[in-house]
PDB file as gemmi writes it, atoms N, CA and C in Angstrom:
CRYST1    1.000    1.000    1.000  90.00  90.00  90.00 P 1                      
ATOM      1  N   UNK A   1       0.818  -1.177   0.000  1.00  0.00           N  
ATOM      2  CA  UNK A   1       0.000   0.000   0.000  1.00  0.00           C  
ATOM      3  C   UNK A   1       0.871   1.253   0.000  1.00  0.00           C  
ATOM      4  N   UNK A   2       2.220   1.469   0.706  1.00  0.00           N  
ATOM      5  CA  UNK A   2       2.912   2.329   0.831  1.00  0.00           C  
ATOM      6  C   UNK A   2       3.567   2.724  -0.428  1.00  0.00           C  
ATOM      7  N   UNK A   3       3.378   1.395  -1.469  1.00  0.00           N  
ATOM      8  CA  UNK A   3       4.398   1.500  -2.990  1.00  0.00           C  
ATOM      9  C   UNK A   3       2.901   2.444  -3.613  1.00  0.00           C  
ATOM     10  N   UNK A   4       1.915   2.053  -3.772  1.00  0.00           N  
ATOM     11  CA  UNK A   4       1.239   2.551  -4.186  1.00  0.00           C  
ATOM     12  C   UNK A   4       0.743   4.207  -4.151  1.00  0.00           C  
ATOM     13  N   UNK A   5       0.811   4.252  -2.427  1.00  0.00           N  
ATOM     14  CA  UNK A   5       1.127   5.925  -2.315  1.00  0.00           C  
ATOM     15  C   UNK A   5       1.817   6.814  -2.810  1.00  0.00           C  
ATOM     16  N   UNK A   6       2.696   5.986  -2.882  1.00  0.00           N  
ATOM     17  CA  UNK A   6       4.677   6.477  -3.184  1.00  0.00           C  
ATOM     18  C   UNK A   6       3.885   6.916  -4.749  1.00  0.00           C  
ATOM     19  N   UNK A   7       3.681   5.387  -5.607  1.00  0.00           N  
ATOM     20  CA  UNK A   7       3.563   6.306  -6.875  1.00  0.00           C  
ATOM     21  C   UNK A   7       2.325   6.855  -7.514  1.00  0.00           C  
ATOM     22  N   UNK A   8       1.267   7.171  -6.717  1.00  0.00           N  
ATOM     23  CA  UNK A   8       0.126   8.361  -6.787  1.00  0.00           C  
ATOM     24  C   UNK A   8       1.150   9.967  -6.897  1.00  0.00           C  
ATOM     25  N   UNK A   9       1.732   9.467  -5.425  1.00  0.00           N  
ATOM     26  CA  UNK A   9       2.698  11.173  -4.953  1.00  0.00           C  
ATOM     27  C   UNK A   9       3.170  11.195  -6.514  1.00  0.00           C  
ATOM     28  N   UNK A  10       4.017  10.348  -6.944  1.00  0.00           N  
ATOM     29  CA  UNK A  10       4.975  11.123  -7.836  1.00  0.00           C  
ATOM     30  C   UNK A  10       4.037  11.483  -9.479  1.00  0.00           C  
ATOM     31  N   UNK A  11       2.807  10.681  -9.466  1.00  0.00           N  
ATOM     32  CA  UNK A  11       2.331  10.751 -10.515  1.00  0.00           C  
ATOM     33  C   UNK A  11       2.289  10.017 -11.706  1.00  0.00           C  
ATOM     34  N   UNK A  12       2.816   8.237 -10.871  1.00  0.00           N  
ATOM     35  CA  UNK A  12       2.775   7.044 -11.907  1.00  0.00           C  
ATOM     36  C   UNK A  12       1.085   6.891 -11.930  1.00  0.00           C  
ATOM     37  N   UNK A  13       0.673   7.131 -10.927  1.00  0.00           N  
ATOM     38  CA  UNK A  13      -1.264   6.567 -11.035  1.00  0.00           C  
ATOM     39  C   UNK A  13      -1.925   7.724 -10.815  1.00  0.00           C  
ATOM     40  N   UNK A  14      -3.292   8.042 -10.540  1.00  0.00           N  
ATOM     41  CA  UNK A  14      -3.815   8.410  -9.702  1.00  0.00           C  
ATOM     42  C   UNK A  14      -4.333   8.204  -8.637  1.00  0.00           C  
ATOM     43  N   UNK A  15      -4.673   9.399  -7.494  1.00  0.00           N  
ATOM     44  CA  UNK A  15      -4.711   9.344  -6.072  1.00  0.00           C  
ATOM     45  C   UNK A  15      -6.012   8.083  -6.246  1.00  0.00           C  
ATOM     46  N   UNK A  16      -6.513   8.397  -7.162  1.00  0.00           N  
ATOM     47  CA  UNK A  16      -8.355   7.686  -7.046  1.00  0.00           C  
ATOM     48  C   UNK A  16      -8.264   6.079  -6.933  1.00  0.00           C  
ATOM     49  N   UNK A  17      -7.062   6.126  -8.267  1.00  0.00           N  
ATOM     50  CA  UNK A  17      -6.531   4.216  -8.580  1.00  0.00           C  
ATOM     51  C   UNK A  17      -5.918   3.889  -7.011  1.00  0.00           C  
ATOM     52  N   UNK A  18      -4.988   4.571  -6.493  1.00  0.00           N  
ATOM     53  CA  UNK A  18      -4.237   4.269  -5.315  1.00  0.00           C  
ATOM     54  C   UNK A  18      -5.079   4.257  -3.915  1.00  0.00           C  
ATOM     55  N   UNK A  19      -6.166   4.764  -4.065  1.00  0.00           N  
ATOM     56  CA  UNK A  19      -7.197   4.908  -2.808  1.00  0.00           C  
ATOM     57  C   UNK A  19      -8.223   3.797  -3.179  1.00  0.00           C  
ATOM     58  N   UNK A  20      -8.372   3.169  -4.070  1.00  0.00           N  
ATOM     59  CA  UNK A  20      -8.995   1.954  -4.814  1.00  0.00           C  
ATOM     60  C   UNK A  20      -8.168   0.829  -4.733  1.00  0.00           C  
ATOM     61  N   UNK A  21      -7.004   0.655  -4.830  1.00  0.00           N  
ATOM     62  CA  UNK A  21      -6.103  -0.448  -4.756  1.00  0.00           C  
ATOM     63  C   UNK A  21      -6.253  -0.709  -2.987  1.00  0.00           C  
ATOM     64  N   UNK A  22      -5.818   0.479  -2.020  1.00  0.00           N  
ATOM     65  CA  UNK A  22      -5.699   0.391  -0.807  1.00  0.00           C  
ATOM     66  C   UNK A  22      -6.313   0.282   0.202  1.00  0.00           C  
ATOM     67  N   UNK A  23      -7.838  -0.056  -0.942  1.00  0.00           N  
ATOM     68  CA  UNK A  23      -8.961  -0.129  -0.232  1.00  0.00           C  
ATOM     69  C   UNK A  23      -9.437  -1.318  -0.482  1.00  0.00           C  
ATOM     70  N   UNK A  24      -8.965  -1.954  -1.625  1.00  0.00           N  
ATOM     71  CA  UNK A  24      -9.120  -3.212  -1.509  1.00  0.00           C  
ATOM     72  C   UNK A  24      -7.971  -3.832  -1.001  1.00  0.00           C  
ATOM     73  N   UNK A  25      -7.146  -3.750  -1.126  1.00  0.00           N  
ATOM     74  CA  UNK A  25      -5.808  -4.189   0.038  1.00  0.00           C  
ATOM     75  C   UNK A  25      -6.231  -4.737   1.441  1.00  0.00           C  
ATOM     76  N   UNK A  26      -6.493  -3.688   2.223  1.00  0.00           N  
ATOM     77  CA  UNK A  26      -7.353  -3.248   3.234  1.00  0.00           C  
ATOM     78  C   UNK A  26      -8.264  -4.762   3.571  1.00  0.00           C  
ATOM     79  N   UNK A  27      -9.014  -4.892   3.044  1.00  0.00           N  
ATOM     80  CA  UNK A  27     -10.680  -5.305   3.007  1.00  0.00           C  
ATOM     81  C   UNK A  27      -9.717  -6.673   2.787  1.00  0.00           C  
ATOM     82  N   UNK A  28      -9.366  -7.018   1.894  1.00  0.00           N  
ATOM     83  CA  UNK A  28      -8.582  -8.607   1.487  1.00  0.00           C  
ATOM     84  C   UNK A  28      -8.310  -8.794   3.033  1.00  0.00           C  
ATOM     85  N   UNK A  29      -7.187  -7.694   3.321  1.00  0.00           N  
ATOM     86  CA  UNK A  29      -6.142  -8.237   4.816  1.00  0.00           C  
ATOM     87  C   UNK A  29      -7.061  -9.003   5.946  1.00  0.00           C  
ATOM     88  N   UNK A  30      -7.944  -7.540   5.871  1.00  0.00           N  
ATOM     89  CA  UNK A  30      -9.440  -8.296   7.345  1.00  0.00           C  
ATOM     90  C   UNK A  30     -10.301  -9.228   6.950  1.00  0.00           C  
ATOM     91  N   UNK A  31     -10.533  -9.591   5.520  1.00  0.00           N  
ATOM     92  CA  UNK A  31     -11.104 -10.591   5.309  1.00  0.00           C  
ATOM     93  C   UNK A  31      -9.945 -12.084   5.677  1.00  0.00           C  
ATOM     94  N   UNK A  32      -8.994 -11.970   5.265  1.00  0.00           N  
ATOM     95  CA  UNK A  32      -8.352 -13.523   5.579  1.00  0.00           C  
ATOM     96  C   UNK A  32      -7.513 -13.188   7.571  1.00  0.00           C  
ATOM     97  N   UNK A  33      -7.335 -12.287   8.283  1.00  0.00           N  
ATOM     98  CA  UNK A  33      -7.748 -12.232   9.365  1.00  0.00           C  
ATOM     99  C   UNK A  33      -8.964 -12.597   9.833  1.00  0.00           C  
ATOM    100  N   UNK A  34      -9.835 -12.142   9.507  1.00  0.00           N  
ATOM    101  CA  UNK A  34     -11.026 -12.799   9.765  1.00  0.00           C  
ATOM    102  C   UNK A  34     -11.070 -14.495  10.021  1.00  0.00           C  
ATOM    103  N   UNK A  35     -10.660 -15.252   9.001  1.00  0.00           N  
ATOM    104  CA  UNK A  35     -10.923 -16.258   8.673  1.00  0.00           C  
ATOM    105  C   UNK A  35      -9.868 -16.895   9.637  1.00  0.00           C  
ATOM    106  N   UNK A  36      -8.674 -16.346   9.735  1.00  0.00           N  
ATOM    107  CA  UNK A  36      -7.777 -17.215  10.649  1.00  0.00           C  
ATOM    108  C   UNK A  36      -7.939 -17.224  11.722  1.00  0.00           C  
ATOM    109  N   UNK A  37      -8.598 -16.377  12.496  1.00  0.00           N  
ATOM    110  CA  UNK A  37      -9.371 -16.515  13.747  1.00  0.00           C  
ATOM    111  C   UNK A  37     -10.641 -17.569  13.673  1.00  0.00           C  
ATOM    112  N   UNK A  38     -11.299 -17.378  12.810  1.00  0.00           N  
ATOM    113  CA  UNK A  38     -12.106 -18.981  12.938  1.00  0.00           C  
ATOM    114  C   UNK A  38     -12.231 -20.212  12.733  1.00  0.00           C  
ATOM    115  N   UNK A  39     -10.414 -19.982  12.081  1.00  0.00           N  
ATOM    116  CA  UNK A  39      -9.971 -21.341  12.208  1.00  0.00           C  
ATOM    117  C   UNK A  39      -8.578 -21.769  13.400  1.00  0.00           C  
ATOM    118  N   UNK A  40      -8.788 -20.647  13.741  1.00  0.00           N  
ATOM    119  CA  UNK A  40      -8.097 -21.043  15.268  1.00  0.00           C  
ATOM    120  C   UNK A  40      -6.442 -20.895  15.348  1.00  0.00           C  
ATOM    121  N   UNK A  41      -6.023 -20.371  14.079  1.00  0.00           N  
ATOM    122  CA  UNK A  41      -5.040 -20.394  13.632  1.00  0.00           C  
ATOM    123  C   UNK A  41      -4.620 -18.987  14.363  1.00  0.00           C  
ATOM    124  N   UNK A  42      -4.855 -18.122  14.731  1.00  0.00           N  
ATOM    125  CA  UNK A  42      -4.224 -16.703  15.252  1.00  0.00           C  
ATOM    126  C   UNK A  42      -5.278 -16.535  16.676  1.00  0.00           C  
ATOM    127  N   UNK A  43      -4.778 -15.865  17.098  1.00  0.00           N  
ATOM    128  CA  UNK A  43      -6.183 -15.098  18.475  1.00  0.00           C  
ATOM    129  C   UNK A  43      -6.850 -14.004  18.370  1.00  0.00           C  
ATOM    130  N   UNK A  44      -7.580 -13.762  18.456  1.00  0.00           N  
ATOM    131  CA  UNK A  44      -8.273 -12.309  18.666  1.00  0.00           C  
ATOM    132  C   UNK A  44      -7.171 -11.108  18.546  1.00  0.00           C  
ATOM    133  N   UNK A  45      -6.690 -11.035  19.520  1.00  0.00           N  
ATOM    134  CA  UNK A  45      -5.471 -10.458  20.187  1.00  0.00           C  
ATOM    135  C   UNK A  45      -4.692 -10.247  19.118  1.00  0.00           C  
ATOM    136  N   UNK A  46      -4.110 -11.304  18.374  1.00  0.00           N  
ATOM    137  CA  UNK A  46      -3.174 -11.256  17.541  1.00  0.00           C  
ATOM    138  C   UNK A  46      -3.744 -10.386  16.478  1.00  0.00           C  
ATOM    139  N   UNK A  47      -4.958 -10.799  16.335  1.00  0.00           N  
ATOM    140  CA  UNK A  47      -5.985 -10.238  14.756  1.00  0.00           C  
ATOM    141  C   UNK A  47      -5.542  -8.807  14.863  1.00  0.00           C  
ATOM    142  N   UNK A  48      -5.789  -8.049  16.051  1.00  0.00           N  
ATOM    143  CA  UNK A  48      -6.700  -7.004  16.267  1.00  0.00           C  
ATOM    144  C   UNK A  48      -4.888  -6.542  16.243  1.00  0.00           C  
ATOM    145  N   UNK A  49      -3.751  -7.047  16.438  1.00  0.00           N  
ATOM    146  CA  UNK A  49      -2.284  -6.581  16.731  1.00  0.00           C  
ATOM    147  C   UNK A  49      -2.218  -6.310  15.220  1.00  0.00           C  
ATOM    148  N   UNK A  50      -2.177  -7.355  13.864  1.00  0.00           N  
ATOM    149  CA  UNK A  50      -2.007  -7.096  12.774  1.00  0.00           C  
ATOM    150  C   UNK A  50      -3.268  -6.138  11.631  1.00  0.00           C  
ATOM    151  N   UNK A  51      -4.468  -6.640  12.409  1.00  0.00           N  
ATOM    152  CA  UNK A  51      -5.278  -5.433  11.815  1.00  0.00           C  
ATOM    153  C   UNK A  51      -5.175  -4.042  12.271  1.00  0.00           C  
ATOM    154  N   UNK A  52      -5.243  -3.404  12.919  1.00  0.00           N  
ATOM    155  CA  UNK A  52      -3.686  -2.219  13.275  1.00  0.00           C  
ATOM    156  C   UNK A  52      -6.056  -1.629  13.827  1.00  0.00           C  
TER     157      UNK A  52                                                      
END                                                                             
């Protein structure tokens, strides 16, 4: 997500593509967090450490 910022700033994309990429970024991450908590594989705790 940070590469993506990087090249909105300089003007490889736009802010719109890079706020669209990082928003699905985003949503992916807590979706398979999600899932590893109900499979017992991480803790709550941990989720909530890497979902920031």
């Amino acid at each position: 997500m940070a590469r993506s910022r990087k090249r909105a700033k300089k003007g490889f994309c736009s802010k719109e593509e890079s706020d669209d990429f990082c928003a699905k970024s985003e949503a992916a991450l807590q979706s398979y967090l999600d899932k590893q908590v109900k499979e017992g594989a991480i803790t709550p705790a941990e989720r909530k450490a890497f979902g920031r």
